[in-house]
mmCIF entry with sequence, helices, sheets and N, C-alpha, C, O atoms, coordinates in Angstrom:
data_MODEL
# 
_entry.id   MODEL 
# 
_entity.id                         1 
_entity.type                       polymer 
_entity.pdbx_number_of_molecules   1 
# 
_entity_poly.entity_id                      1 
_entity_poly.type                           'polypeptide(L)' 
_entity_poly.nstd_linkage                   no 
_entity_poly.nstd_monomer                   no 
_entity_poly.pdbx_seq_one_letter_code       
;(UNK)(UNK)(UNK)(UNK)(UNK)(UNK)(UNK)(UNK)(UNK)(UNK)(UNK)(UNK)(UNK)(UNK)(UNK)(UNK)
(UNK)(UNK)(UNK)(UNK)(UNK)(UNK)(UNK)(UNK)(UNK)(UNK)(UNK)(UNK)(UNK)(UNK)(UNK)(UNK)
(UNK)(UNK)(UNK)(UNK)(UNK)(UNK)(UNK)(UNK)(UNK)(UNK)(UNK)(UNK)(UNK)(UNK)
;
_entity_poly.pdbx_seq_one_letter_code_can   XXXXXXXXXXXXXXXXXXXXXXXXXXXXXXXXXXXXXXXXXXXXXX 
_entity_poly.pdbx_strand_id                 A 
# 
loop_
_entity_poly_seq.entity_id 
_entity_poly_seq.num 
_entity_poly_seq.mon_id 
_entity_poly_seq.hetero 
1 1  UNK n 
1 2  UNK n 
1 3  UNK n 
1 4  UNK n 
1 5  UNK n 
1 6  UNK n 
1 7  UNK n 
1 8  UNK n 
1 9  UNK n 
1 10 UNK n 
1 11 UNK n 
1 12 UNK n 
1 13 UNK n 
1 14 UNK n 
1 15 UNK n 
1 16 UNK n 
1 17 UNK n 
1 18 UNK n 
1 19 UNK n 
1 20 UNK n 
1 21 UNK n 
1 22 UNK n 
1 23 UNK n 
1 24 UNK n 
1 25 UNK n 
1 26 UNK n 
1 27 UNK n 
1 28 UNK n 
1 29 UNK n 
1 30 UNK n 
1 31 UNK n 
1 32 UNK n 
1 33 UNK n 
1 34 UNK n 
1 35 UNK n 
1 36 UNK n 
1 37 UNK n 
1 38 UNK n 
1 39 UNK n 
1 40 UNK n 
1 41 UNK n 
1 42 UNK n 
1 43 UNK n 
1 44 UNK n 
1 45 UNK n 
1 46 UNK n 
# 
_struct_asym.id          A 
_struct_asym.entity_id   1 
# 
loop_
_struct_conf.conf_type_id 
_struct_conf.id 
_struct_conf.pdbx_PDB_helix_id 
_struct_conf.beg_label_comp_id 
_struct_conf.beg_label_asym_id 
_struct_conf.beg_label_seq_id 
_struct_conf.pdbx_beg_PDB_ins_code 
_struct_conf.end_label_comp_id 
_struct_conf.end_label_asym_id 
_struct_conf.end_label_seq_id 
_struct_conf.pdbx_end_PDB_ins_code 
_struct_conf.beg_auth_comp_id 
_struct_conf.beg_auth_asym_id 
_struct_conf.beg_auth_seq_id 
_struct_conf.end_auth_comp_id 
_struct_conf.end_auth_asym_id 
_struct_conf.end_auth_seq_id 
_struct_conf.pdbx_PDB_helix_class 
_struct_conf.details 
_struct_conf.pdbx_PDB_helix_length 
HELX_P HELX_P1 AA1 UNK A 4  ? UNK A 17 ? UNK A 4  UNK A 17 1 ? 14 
HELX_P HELX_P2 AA2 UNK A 25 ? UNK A 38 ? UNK A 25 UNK A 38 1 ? 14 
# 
_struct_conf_type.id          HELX_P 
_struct_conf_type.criteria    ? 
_struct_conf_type.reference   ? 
# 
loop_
_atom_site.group_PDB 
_atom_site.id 
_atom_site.type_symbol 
_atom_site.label_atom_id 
_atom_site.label_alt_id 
_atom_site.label_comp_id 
_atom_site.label_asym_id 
_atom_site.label_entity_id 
_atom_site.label_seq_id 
_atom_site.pdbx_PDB_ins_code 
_atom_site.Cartn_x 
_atom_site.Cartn_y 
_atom_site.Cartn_z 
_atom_site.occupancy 
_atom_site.B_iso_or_equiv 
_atom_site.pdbx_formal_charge 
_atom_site.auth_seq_id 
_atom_site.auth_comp_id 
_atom_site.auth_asym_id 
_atom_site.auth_atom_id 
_atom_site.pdbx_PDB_model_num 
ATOM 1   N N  . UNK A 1 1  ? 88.488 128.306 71.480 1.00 0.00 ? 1  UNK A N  1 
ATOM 2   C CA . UNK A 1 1  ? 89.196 128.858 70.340 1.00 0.00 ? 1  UNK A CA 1 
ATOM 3   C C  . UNK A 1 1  ? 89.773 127.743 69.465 1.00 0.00 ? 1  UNK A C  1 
ATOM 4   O O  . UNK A 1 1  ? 89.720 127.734 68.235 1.00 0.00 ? 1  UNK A O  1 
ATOM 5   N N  . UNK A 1 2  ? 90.167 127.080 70.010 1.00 0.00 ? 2  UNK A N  1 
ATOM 6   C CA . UNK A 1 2  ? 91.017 125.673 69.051 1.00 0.00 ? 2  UNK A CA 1 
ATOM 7   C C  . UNK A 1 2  ? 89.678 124.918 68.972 1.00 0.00 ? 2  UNK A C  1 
ATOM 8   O O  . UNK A 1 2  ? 89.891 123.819 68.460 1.00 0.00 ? 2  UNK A O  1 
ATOM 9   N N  . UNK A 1 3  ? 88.479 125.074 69.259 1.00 0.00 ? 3  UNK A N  1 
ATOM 10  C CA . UNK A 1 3  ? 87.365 124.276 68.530 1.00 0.00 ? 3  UNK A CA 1 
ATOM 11  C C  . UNK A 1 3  ? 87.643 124.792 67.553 1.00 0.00 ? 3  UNK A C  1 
ATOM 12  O O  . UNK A 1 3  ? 88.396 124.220 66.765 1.00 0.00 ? 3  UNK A O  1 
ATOM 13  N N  . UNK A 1 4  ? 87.052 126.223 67.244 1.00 0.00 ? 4  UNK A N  1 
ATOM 14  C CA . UNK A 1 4  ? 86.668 126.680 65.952 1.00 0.00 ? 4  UNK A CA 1 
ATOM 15  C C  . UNK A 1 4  ? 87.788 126.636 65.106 1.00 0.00 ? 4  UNK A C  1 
ATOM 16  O O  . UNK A 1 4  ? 87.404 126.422 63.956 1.00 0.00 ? 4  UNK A O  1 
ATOM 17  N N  . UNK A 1 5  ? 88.857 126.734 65.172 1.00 0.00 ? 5  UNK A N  1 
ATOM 18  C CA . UNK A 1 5  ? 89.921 126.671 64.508 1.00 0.00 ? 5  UNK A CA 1 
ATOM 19  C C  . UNK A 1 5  ? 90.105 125.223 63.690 1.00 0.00 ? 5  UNK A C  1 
ATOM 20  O O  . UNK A 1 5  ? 90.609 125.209 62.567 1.00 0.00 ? 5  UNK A O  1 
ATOM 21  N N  . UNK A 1 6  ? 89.643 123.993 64.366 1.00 0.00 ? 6  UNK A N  1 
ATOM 22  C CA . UNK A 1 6  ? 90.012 122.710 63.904 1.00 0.00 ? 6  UNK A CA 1 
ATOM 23  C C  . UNK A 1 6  ? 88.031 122.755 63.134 1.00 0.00 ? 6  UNK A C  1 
ATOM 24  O O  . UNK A 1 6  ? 87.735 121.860 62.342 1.00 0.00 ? 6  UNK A O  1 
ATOM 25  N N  . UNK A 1 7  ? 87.468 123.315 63.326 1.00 0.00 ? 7  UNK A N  1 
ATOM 26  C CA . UNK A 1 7  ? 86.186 123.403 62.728 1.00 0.00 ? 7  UNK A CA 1 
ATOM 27  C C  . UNK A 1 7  ? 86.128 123.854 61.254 1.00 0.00 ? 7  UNK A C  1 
ATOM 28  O O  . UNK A 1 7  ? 85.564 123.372 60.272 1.00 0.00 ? 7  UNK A O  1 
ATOM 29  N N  . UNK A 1 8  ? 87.032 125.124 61.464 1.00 0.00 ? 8  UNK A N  1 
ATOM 30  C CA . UNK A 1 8  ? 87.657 125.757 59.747 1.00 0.00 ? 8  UNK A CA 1 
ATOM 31  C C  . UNK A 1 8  ? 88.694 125.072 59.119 1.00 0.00 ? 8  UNK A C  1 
ATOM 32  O O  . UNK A 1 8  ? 88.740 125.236 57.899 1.00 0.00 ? 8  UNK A O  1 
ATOM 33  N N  . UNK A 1 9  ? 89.283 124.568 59.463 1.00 0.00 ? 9  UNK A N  1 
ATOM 34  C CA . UNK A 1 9  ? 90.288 123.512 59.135 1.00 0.00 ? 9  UNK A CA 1 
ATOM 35  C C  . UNK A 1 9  ? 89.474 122.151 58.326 1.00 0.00 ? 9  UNK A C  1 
ATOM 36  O O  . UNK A 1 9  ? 89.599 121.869 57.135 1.00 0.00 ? 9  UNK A O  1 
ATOM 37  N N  . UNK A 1 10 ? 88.658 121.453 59.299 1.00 0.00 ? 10 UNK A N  1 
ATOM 38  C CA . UNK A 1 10 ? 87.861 120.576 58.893 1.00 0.00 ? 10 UNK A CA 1 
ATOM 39  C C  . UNK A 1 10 ? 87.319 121.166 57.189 1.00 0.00 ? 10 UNK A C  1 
ATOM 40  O O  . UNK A 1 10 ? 87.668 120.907 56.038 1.00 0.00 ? 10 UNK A O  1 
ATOM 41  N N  . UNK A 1 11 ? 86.424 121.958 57.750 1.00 0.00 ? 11 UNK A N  1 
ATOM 42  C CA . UNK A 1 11 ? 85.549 122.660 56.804 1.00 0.00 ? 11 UNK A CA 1 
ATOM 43  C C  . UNK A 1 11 ? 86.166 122.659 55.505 1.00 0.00 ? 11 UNK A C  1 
ATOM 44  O O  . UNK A 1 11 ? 85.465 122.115 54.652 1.00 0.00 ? 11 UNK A O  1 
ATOM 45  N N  . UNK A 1 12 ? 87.495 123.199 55.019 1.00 0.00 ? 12 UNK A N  1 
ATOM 46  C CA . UNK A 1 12 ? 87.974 123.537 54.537 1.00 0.00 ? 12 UNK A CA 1 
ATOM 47  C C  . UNK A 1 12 ? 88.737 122.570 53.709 1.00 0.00 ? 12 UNK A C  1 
ATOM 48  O O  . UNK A 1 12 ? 89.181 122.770 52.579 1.00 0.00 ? 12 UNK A O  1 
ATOM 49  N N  . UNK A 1 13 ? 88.832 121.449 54.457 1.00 0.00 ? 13 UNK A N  1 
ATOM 50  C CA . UNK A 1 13 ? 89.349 120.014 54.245 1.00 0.00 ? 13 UNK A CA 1 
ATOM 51  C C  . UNK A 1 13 ? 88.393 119.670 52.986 1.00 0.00 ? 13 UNK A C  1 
ATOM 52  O O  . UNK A 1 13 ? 88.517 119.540 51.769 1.00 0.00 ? 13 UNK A O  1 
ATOM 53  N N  . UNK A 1 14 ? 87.338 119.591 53.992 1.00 0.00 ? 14 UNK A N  1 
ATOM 54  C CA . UNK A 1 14 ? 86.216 119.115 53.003 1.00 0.00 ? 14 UNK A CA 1 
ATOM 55  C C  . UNK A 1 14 ? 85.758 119.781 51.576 1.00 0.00 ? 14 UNK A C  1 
ATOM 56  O O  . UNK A 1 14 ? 85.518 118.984 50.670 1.00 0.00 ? 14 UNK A O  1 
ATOM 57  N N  . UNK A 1 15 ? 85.646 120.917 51.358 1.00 0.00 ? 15 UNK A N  1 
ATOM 58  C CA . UNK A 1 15 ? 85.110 121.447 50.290 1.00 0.00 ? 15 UNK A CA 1 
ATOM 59  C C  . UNK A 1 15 ? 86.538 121.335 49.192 1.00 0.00 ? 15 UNK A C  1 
ATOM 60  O O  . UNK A 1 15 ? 86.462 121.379 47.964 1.00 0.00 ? 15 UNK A O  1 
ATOM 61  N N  . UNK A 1 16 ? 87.655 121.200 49.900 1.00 0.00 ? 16 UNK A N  1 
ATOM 62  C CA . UNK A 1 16 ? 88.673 121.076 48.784 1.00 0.00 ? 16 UNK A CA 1 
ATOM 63  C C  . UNK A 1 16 ? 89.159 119.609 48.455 1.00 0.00 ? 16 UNK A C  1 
ATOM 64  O O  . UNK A 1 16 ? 90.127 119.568 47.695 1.00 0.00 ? 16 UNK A O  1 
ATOM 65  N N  . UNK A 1 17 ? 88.586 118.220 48.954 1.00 0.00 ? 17 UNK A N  1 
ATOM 66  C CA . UNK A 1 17 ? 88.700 117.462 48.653 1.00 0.00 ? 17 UNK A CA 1 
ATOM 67  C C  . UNK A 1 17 ? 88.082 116.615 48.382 1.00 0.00 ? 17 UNK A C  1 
ATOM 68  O O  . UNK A 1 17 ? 88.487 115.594 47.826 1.00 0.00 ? 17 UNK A O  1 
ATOM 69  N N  . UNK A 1 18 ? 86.638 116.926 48.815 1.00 0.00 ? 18 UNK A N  1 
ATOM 70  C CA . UNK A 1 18 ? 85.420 115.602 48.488 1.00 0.00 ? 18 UNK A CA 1 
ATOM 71  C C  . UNK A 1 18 ? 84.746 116.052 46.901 1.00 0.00 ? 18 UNK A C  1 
ATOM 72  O O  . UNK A 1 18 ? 84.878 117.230 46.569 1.00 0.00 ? 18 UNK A O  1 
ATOM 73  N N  . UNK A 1 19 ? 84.259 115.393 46.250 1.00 0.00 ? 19 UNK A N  1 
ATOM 74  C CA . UNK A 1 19 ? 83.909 115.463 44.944 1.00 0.00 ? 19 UNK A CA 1 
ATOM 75  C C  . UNK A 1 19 ? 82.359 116.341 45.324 1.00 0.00 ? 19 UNK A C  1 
ATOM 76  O O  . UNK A 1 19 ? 82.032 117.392 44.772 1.00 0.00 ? 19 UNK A O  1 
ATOM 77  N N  . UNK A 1 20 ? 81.705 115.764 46.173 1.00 0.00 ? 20 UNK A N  1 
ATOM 78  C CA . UNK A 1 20 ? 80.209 116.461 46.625 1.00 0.00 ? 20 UNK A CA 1 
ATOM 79  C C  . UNK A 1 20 ? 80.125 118.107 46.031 1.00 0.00 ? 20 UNK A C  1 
ATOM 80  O O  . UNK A 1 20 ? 79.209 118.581 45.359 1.00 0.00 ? 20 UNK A O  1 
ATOM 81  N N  . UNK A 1 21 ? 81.251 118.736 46.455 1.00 0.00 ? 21 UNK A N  1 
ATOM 82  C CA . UNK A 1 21 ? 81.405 120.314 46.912 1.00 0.00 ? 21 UNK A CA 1 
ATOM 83  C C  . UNK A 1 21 ? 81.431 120.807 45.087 1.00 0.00 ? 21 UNK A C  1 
ATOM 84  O O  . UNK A 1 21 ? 80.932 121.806 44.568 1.00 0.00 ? 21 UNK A O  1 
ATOM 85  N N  . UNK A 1 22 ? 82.191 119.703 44.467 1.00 0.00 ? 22 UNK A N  1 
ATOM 86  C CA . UNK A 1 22 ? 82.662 120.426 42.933 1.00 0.00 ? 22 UNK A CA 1 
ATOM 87  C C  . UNK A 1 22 ? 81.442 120.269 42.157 1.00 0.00 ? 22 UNK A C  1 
ATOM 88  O O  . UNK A 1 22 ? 80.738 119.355 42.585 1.00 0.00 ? 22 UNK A O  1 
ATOM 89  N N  . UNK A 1 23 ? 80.993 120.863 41.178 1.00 0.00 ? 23 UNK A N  1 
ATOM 90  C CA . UNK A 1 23 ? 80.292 121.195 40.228 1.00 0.00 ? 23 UNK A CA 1 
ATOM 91  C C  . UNK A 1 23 ? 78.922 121.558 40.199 1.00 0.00 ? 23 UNK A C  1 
ATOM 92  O O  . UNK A 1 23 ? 78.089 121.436 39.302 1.00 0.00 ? 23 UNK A O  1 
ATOM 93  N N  . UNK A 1 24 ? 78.827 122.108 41.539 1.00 0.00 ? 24 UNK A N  1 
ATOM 94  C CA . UNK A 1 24 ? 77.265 122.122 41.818 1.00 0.00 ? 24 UNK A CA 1 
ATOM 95  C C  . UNK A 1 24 ? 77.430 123.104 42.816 1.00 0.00 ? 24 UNK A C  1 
ATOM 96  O O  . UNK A 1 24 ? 77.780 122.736 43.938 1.00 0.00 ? 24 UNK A O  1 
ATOM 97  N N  . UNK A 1 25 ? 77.193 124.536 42.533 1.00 0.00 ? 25 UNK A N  1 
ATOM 98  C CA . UNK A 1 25 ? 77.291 125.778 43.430 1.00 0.00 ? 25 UNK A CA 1 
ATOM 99  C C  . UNK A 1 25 ? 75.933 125.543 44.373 1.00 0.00 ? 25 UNK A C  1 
ATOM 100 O O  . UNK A 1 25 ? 75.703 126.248 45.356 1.00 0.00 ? 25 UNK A O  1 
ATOM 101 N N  . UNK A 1 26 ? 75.264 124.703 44.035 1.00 0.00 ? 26 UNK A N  1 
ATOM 102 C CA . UNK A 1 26 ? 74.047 125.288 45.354 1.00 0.00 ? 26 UNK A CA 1 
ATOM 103 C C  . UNK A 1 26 ? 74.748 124.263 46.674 1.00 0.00 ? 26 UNK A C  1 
ATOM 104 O O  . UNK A 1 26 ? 74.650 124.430 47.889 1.00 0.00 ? 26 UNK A O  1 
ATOM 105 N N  . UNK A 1 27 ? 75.400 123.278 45.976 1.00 0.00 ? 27 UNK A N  1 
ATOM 106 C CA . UNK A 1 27 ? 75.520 122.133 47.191 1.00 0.00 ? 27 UNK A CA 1 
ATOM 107 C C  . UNK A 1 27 ? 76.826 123.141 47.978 1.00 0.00 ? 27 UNK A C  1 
ATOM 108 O O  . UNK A 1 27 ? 76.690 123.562 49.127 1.00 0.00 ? 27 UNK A O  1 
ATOM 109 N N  . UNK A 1 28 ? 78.038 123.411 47.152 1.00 0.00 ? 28 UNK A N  1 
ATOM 110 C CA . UNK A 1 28 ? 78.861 124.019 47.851 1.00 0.00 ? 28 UNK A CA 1 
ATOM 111 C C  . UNK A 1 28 ? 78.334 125.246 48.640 1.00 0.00 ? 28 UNK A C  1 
ATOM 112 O O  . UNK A 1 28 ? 78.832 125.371 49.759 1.00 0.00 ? 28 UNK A O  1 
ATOM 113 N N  . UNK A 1 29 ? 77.441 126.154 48.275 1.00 0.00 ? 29 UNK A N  1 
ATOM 114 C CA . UNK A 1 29 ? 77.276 127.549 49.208 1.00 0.00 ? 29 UNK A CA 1 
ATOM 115 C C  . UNK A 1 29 ? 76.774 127.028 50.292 1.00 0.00 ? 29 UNK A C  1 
ATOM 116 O O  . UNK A 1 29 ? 77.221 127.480 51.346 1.00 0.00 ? 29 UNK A O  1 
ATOM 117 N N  . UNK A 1 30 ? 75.828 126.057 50.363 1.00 0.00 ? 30 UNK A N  1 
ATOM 118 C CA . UNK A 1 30 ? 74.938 125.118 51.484 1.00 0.00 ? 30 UNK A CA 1 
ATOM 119 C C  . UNK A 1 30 ? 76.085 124.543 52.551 1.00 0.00 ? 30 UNK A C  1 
ATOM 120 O O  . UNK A 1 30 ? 75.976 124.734 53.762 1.00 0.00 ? 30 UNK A O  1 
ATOM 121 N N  . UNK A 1 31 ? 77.180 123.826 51.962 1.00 0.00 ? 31 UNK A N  1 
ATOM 122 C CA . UNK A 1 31 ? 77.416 123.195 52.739 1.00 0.00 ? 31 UNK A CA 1 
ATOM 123 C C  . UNK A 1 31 ? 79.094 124.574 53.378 1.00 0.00 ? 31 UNK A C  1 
ATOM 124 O O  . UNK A 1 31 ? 79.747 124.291 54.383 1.00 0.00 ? 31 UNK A O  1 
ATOM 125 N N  . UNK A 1 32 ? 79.337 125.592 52.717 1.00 0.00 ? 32 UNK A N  1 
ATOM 126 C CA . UNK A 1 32 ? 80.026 126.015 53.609 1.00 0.00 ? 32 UNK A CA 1 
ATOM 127 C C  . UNK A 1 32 ? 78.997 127.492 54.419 1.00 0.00 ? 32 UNK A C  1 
ATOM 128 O O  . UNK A 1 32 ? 79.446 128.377 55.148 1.00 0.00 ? 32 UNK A O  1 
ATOM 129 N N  . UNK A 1 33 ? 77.591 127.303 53.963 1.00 0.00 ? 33 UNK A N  1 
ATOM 130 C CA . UNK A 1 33 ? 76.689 128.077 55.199 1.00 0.00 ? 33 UNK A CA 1 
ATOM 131 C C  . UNK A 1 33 ? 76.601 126.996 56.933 1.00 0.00 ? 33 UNK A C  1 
ATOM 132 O O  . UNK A 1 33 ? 76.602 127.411 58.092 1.00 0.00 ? 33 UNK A O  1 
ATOM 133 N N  . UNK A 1 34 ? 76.553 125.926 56.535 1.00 0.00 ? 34 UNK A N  1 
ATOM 134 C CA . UNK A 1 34 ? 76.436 124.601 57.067 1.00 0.00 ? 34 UNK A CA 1 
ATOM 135 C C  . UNK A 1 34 ? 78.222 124.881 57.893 1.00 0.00 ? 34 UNK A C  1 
ATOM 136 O O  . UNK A 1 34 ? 78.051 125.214 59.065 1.00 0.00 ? 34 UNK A O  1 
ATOM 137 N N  . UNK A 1 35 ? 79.029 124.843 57.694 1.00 0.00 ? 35 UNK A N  1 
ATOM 138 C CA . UNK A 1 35 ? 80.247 124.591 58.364 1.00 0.00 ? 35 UNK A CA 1 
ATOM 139 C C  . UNK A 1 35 ? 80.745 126.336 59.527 1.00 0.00 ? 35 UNK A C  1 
ATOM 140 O O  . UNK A 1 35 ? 81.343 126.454 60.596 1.00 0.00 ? 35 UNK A O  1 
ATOM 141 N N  . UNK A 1 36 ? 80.112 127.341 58.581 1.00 0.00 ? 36 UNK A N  1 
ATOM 142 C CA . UNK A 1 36 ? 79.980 128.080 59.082 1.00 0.00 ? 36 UNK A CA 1 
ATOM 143 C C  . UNK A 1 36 ? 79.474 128.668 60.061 1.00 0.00 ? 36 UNK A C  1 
ATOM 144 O O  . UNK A 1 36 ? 79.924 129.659 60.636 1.00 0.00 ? 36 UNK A O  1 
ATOM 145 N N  . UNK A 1 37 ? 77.660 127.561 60.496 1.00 0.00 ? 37 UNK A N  1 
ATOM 146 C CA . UNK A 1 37 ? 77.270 127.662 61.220 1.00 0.00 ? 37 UNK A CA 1 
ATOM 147 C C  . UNK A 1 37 ? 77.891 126.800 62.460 1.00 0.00 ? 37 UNK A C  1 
ATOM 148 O O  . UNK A 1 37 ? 78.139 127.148 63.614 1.00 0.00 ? 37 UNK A O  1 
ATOM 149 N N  . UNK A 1 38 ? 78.039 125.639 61.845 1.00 0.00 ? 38 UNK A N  1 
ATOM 150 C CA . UNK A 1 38 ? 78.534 124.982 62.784 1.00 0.00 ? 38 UNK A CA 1 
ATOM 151 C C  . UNK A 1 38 ? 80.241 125.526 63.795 1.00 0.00 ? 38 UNK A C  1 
ATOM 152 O O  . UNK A 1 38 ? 80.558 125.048 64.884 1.00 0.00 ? 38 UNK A O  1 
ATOM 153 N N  . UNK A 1 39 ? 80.843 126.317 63.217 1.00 0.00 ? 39 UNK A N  1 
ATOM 154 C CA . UNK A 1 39 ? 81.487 127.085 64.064 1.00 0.00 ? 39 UNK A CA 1 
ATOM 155 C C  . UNK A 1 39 ? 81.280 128.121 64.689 1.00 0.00 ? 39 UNK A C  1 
ATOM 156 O O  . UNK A 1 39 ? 82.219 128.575 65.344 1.00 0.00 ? 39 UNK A O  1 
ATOM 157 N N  . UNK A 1 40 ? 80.108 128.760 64.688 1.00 0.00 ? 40 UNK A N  1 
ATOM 158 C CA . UNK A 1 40 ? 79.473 129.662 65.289 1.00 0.00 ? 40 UNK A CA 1 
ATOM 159 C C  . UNK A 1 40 ? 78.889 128.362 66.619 1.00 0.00 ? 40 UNK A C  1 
ATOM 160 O O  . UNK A 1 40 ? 79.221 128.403 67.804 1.00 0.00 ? 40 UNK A O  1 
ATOM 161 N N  . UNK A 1 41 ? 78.238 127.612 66.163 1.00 0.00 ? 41 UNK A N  1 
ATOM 162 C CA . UNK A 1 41 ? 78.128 126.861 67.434 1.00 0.00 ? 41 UNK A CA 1 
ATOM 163 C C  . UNK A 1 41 ? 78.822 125.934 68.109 1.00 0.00 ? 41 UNK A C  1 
ATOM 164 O O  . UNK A 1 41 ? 78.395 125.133 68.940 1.00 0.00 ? 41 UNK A O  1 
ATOM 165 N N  . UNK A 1 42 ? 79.970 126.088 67.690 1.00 0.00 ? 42 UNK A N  1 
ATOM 166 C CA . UNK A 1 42 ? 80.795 125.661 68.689 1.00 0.00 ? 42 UNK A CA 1 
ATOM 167 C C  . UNK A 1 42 ? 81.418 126.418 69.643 1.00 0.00 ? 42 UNK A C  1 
ATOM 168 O O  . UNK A 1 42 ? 81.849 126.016 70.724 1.00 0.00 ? 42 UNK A O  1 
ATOM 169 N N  . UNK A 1 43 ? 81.457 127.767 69.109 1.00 0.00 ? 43 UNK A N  1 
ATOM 170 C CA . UNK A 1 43 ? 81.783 129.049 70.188 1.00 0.00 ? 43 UNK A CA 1 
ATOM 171 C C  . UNK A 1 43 ? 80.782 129.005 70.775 1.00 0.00 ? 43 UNK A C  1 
ATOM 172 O O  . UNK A 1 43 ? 81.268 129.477 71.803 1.00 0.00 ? 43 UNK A O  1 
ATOM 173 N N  . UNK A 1 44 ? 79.706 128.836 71.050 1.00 0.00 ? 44 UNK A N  1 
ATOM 174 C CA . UNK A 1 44 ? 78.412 129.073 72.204 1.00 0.00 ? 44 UNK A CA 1 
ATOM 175 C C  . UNK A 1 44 ? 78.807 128.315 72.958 1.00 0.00 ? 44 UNK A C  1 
ATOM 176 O O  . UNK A 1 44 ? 78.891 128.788 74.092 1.00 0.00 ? 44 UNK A O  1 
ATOM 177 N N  . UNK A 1 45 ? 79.247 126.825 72.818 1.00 0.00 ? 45 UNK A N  1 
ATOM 178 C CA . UNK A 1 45 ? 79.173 126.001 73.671 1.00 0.00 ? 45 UNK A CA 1 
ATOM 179 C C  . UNK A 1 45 ? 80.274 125.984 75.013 1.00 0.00 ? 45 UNK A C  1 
ATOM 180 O O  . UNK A 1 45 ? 81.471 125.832 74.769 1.00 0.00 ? 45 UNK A O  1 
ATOM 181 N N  . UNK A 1 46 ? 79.900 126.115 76.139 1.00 0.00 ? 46 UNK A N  1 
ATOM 182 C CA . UNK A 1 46 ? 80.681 126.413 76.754 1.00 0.00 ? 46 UNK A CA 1 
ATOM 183 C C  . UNK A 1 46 ? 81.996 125.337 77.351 1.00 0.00 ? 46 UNK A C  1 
ATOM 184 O O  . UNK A 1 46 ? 82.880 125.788 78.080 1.00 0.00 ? 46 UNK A O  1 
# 
């Protein structure tokens, strides 16, 4: 549970502070499908 939690946190970090995420909707939907997944797999992992 505190994976995914510091996973959305991260995530969230990122799209509101790196320049990458701003002005370009395909890069941002990509990269929070991308963070999204990646907290889905961190709950699998046991």
């Amino acid at each position: 549970m505190v994976k995914i939690i510091k996973a959305g946190l991260i995530s969230a970090y990122i799209i509101k502070t790196l320049y990458f995420g701003r002005h370009s909707t395909d890069r941002e939907v990509a990269l929070m499908m991308l963070m999204a997944y990646l907290s889905y797999m961190l709950a699998e992992v046991p």
